[in-house]
GUKE-175777 format. One record per residue (C-alpha): x, y, z; residue in one letter. Coordinates in steps of 0.5 Angstrom, whole numbers, padded with zeros to 4 digits, always signed. Example, Ala and Ser with C-alpha at 12.3 -4.5 7.8 and 13.67 -1.06 7.14 Angstrom:
BEGIN
+0025-0009+0016A +0027-0002+0014S 
//
This chain:
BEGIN
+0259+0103+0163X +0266+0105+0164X +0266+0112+0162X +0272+0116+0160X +0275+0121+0165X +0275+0125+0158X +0269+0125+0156X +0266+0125+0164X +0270+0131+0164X +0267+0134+0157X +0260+0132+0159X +0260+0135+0167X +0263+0141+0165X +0259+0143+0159X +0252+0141+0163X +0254+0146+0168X +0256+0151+0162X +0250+0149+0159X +0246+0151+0167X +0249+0158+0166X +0247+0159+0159X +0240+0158+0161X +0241+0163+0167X +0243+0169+0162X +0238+0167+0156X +0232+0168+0162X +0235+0174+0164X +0237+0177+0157X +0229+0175+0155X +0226+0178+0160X +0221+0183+0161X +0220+0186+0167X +0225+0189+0172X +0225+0184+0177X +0227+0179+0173X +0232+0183+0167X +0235+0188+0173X +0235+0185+0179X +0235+0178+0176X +0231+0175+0180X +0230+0168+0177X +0234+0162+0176X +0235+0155+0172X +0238+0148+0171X +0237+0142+0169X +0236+0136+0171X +0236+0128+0171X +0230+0123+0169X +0227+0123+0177X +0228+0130+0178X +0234+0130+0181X +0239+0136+0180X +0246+0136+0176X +0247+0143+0174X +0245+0150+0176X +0246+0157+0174X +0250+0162+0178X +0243+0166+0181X +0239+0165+0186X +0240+0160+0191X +0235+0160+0194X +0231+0157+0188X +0235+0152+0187X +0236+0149+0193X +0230+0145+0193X +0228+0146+0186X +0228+0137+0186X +0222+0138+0191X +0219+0143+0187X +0219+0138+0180X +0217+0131+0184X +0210+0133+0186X +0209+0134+0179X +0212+0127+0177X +0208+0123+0182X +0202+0125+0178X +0205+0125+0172X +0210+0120+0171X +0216+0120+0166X +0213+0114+0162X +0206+0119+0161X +0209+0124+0158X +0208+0127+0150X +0212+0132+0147X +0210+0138+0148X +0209+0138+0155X +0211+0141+0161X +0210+0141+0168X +0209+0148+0172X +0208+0148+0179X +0209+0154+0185X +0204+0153+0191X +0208+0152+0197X +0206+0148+0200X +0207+0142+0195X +0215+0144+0194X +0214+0151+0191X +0217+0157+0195X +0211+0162+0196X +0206+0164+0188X +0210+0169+0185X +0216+0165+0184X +0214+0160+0179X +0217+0154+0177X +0217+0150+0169X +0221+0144+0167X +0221+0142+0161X +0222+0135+0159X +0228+0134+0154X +0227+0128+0149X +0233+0125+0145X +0230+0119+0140X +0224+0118+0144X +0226+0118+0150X +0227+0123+0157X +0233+0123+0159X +0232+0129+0163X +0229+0136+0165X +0231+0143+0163X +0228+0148+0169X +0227+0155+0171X +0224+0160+0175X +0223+0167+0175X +0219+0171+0181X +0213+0174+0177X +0211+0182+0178X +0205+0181+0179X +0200+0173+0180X +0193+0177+0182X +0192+0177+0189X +0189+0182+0193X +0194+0189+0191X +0198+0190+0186X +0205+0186+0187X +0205+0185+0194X +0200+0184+0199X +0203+0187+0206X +0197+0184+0209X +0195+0178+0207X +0192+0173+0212X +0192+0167+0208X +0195+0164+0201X +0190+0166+0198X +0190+0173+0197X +0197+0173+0195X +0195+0171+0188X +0194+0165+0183X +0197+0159+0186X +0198+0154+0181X +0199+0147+0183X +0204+0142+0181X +0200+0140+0174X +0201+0138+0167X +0200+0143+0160X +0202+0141+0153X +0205+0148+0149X +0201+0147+0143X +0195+0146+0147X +0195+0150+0152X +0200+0155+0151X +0201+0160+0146X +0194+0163+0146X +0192+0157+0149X +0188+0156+0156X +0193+0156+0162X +0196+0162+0158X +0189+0166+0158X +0188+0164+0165X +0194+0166+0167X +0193+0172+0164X +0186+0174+0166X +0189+0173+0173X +0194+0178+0173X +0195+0187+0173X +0201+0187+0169X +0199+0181+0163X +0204+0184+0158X +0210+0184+0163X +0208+0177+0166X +0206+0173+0160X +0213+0175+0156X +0216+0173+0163X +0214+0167+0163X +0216+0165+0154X +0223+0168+0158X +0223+0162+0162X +0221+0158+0156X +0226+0160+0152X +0231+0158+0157X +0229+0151+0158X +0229+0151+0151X +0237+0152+0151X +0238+0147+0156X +0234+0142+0152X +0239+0143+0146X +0245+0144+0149X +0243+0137+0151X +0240+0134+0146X +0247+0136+0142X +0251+0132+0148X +0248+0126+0147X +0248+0127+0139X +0256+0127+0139X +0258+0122+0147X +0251+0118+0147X +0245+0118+0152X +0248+0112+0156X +0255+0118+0157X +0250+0123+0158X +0246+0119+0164X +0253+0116+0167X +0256+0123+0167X +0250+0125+0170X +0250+0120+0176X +0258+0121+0177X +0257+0129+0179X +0253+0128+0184X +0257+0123+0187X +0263+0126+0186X +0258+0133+0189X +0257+0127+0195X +0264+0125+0196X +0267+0132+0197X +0262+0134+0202X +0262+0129+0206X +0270+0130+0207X +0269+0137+0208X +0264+0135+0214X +0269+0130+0216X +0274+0136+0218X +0268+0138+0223X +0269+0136+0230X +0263+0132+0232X +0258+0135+0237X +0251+0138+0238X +0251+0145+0237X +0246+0151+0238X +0244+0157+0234X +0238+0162+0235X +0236+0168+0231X +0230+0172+0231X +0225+0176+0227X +0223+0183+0229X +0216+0182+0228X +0209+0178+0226X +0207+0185+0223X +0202+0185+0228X +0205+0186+0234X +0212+0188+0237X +0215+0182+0239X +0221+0178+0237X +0219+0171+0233X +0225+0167+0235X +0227+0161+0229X +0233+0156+0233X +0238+0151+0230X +0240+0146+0232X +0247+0142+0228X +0248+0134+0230X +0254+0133+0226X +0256+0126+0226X +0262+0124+0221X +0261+0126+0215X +0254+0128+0214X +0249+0133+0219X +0243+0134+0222X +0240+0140+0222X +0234+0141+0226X +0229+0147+0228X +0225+0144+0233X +0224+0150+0237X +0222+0155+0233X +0216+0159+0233X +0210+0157+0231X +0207+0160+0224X +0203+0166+0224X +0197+0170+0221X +0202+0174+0217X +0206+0173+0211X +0213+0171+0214X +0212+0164+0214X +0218+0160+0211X +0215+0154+0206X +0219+0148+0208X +0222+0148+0202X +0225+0155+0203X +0227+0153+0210X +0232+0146+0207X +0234+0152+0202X +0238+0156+0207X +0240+0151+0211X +0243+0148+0206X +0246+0155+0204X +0249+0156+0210X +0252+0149+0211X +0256+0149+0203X +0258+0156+0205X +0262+0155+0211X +0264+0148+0211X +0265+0147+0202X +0269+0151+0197X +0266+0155+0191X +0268+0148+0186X +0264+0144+0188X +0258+0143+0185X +0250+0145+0187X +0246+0138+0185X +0243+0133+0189X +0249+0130+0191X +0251+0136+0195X +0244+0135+0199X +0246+0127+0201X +0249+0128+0207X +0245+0133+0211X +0239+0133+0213X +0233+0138+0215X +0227+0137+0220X +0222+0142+0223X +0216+0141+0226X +0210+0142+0222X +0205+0148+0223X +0212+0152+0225X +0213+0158+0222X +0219+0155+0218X +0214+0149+0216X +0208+0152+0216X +0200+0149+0215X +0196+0152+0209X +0193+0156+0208X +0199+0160+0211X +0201+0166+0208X +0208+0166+0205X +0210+0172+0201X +0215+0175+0205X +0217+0168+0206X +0225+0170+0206X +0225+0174+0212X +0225+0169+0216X +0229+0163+0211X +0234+0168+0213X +0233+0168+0220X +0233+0160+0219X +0240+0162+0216X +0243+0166+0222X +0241+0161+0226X +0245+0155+0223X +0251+0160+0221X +0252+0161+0229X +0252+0154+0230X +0257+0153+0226X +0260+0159+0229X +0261+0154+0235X +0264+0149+0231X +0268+0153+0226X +0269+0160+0228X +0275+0161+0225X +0270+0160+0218X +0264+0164+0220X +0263+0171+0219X +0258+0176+0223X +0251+0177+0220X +0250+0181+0215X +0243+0185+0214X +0242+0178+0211X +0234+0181+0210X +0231+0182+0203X +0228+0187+0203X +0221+0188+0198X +0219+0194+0197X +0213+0196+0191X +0210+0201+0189X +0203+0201+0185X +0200+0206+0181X +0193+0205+0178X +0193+0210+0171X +0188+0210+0165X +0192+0205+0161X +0192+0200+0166X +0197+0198+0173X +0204+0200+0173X +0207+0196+0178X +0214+0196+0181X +0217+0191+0186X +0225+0191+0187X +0229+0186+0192X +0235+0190+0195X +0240+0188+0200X +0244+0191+0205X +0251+0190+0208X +0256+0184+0209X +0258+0182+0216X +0265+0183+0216X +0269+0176+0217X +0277+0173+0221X +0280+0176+0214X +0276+0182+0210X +0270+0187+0211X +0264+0186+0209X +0262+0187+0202X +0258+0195+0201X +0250+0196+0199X +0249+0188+0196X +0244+0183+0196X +0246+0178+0201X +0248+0170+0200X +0241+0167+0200X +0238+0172+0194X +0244+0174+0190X +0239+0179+0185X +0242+0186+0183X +0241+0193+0185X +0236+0195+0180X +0240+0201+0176X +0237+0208+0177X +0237+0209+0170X +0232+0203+0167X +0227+0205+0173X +0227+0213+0170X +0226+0209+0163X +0220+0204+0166X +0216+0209+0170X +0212+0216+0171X +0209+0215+0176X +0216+0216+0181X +0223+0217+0180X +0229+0215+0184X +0230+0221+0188X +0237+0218+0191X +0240+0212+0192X +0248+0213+0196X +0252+0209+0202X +0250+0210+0208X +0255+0212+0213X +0256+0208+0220X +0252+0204+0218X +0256+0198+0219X +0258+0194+0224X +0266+0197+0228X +0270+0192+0228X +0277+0188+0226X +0274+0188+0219X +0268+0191+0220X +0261+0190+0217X +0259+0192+0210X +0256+0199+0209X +0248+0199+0208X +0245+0203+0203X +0239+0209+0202X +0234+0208+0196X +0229+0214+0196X +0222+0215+0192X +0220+0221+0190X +0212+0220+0188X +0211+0224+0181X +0202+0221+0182X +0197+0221+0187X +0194+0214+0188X +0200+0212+0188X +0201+0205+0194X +0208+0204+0197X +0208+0196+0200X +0214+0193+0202X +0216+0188+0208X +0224+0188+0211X +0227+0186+0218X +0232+0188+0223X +0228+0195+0224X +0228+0193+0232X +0235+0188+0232X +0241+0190+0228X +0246+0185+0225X +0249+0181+0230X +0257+0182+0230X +0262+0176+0232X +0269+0176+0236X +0268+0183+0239X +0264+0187+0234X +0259+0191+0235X +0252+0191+0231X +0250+0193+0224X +0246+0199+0224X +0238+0198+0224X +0234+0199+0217X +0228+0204+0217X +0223+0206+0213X +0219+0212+0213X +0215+0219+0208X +0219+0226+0208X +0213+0230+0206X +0215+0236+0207X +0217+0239+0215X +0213+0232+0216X +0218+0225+0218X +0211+0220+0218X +0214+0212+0219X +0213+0206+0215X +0212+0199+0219X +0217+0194+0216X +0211+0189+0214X +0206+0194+0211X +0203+0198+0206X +0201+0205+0205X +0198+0211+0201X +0202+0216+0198X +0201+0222+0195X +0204+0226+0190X +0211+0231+0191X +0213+0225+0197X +0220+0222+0198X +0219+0215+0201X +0227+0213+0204X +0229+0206+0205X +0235+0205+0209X +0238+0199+0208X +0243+0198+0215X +0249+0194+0216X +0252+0189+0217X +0256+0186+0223X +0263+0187+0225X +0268+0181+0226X +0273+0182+0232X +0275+0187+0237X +0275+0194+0233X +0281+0196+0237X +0284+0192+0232X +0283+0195+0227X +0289+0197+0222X +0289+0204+0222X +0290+0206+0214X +0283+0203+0214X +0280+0207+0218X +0283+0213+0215X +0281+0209+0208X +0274+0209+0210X +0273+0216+0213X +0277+0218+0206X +0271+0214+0203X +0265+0218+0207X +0263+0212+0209X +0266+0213+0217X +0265+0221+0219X +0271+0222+0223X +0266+0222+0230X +0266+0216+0230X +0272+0213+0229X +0275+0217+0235X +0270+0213+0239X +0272+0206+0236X +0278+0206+0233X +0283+0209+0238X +0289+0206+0235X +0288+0212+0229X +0290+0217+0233X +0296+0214+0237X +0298+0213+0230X +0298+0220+0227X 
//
């Protein structure tokens, strides 16, 4: 058919704002703080293959490869298979999900009869089982890291509702009421996308709606392409480097490398280091996620949509049984460590194609911390994603004490934890001084957390990076600083591992410091008033920026 370019218009823009909507009905529905704090989930909506049109403004990290995550269950149950009711779920990573406790649901959205797409969503659960509460630091396979739920068919009526895979589900988990009230969040929301749909068909028609839904992702496909175009052809190489297994102390390497051509890349990660028995291991999934984040971010700006014609012109390889495409039963829980590694590794290769588009590294490490406490009434369970510091680029600093690109949740208030929880509180949570990377523009602030344990048998889990290498500055900037974890008890300064897990007792303080980002260009470049700036802010002590900021004193 030959569609209006104003009903196109209409139609594109409201599934997008559609997308959205789904994304605020899953937070505000939420029951967890993972998920209604930090909002640590996502949603969009897809066509009738499983290819996406539209997306909230959440995690993208989930969405990347969410049109991998539905087409397993497709294979298995075709669209023409499908009743009312039903729904698909799927989160094992190694068949398109990411790692267990980001569980996918797509709802089938029906219009006369007929599917005519899928509204989606996924939510990082509190709790799926596994062998600890939360988090299982040290996990040697998938299986001890908690219910793995492979790509399948369920029906609302039938199965959930009281019904069998909710009492499964159920009766697998620490945290049931938290857990299962997640879950109706994630179907509350498709129920959104499936109605704001359904009203779009109502007023332009199903033949408008499917139109418009090709038509956008061509569109997403045209764009990128000639933002590729602009790129000077050539290979180009970029290597990152994980602190650790969590075993051992040596350094896990992941390499980039970019083959632009035209107008499309290839994104190649042969190179990399092969998986390991510990939970860093990168479900391919993830691993087409940040490669494709870190492609869009450089080389595209913000208008262009992220659907499944954004994904046509690039293409993602890794060997297979490498830590960015591993084998099963490999453990994956901590999977973003080394997809942010995957991530660094393509944005210097880009930094030698584009440099003037690429800013330093930041601290690009979600950090997890959990902590666990077993009481008369049951498990109480607290999982906070945080991030760090920004690195600075050619023209700004880097943002302060916020989560980094590929997660994008929430620092999760002091106030809804004191509220949540009696088994610890927020002891304090501040910007950290020189933390960041000195330069031109400098890094983005890092930032402490610190628990104080109001319980004995109480457990602190967590697993971070760049406790050994900081981020890496650009164009003559130094390096963020280095995180740290570690127990106050008392007089007594005991330090945690960044892959681990411990006990605690009660009347500890458990400090996390999240470090900095990367600064971008020489720091005698730098304009003294915003040297003075930071000092004024605290967030530079004076010492240091005598030692790097000689043009501050030679204006004063």
């Amino acid at each position: 058919m030959t569609l209006d370019p104003i009903d196109y218009a209409v139609i594109s823009q409201s599934l997008q704002a559609a997308a959205r909507e789904m994304g605020v009905k899953l937070i505000r529905s939420a029951y967890s703080t993972i998920l209604r704090e930090a909002r640590d989930g996502s949603a969009a909506l897809l066509d009738r293959n499983g290819d996406v049109i539209a997306q909230a403004e959440l995690i993208p990290m989930q969405l990347g490869p969410i049109g991998a995550t539905i087409k397993p269950c497709l294979e298995l149950h075709p669209v023409e298979t499908l009743q009312e009711g039903d729904f698909f779920i799927n989160n094992d990573p190694f068949a398109g999900g990411q790692h267990l406790q980001d569980v996918f649901i797509f709802t089938p959205i029906w219009v006369a009869g007929e599917v005519v797409g899928f509204s989606a969503s996924v939510a990082h659960h509190l709790d799926v089982g596994g062998g600890s509460a939360g988090l299982t630091a040290e996990a040697t396979d998938v299986i001890a890291e908690g219910l793995r739920i492979p790509p399948s068919c369920w029906n609302m009526d039938r199965d959930w509702n009281g019904g069998r895979l909710e009492r499964l589900v159920a009766h697998n988990i620490r945290v049931p009421d938290q857990t299962i009230g997640d879950f109706n969040a994630q179907f509350a929301a498709n129920a959104m996308g499936a109605a704001r749909v359904r009203q779009l068909c109502e007023k332009y028609g199903v033949p408008a709606l499917m139109e418009t839904m090709r038509e956008l992702q061509d569109y997403s496909e045209r764009r990128v392409r000639a933002a590729i175009a602009k790129v000077p052809d050539g290979v180009y190489v970029g290597e990152a480097v994980l602190d650790d297994d969590g075993i051992g102390e040596e350094a896990i390497p992941i390499r980039a490398t970019l083959t632009i051509a035209g107008e499309s890349v290839a994104i190649d990660f042969a190179g990399s280091a092969p998986q390991v028995g510990r939970n860093i291991n990168c479900p391919f999934s993830s691993t087409v996620s940040a490669a494709l984040s870190a492609v869009k971010s450089v080389l595209t700006s913000a208008d262009i949509p992220f659907n499944e014609g954004l994904k046509r012109p690039i293409t993602v390889t890794a060997p297979y049984g490498s830590i960015v495409n591993p084998k099963p039963p490999a453990p994956v829980r901590a999977r973003m460590l080394s997809a942010y590694r995957a991530y660094d590794a393509v944005m210097k290769a880009l930094a030698q194609a584009v440099p003037e588009l690429v800013p330093a590294l930041g601290f690009n490490t979600t950090t997890v911390t959990c902590l666990a406490h077993l009481g008369e009434n049951g498990y109480a369970v607290h999982l906070e994603p945080m991030g760090g510091g920004f690195g600075g680029s050619r023209g700004v600093d880097g943002c302060d004490g916020v989560d980094n690109g590929l997660s994008n949740c929430a620092n999760t208030p002091v106030e809804a934890l004191d509220a949540g929880y009696r088994f610890f509180r927020i002891h304090s949570y501040e910007l950290a001084p020189d933390s960041f990377g000195q330069g031109a523009h400098r890094g983005g602030a890092g930032f402490y957390r610190r628990y104080e344990i109001l319980a004995d048998k109480v457990t602190f889990s967590m697993y971070s990076d760049h406790f050994r290498h900081p981020a890496e500055g650009f164009a003559g900037g130094s390096p963020g600083v280095l995180g740290h974890a570690r127990i106050l008890r008392g007089k007594e300064v005991i330090p945690i591992a960044s892959k681990s897990a411990t006990a605690v007792r009660k009347g500890d303080i458990v400090e996390v410091l999240l470090g900095g980002g990367g600064g971008y260009g020489r720091p005698e470049l730098r304009n003294p008033v915003d040297v003075d700036r930071d000092v004024a802010d605290g967030l530079l002590l004076p010492a240091t920026a005598g030692r790097w900021y000689p043009r501050r004193e030679a204006a004063e």
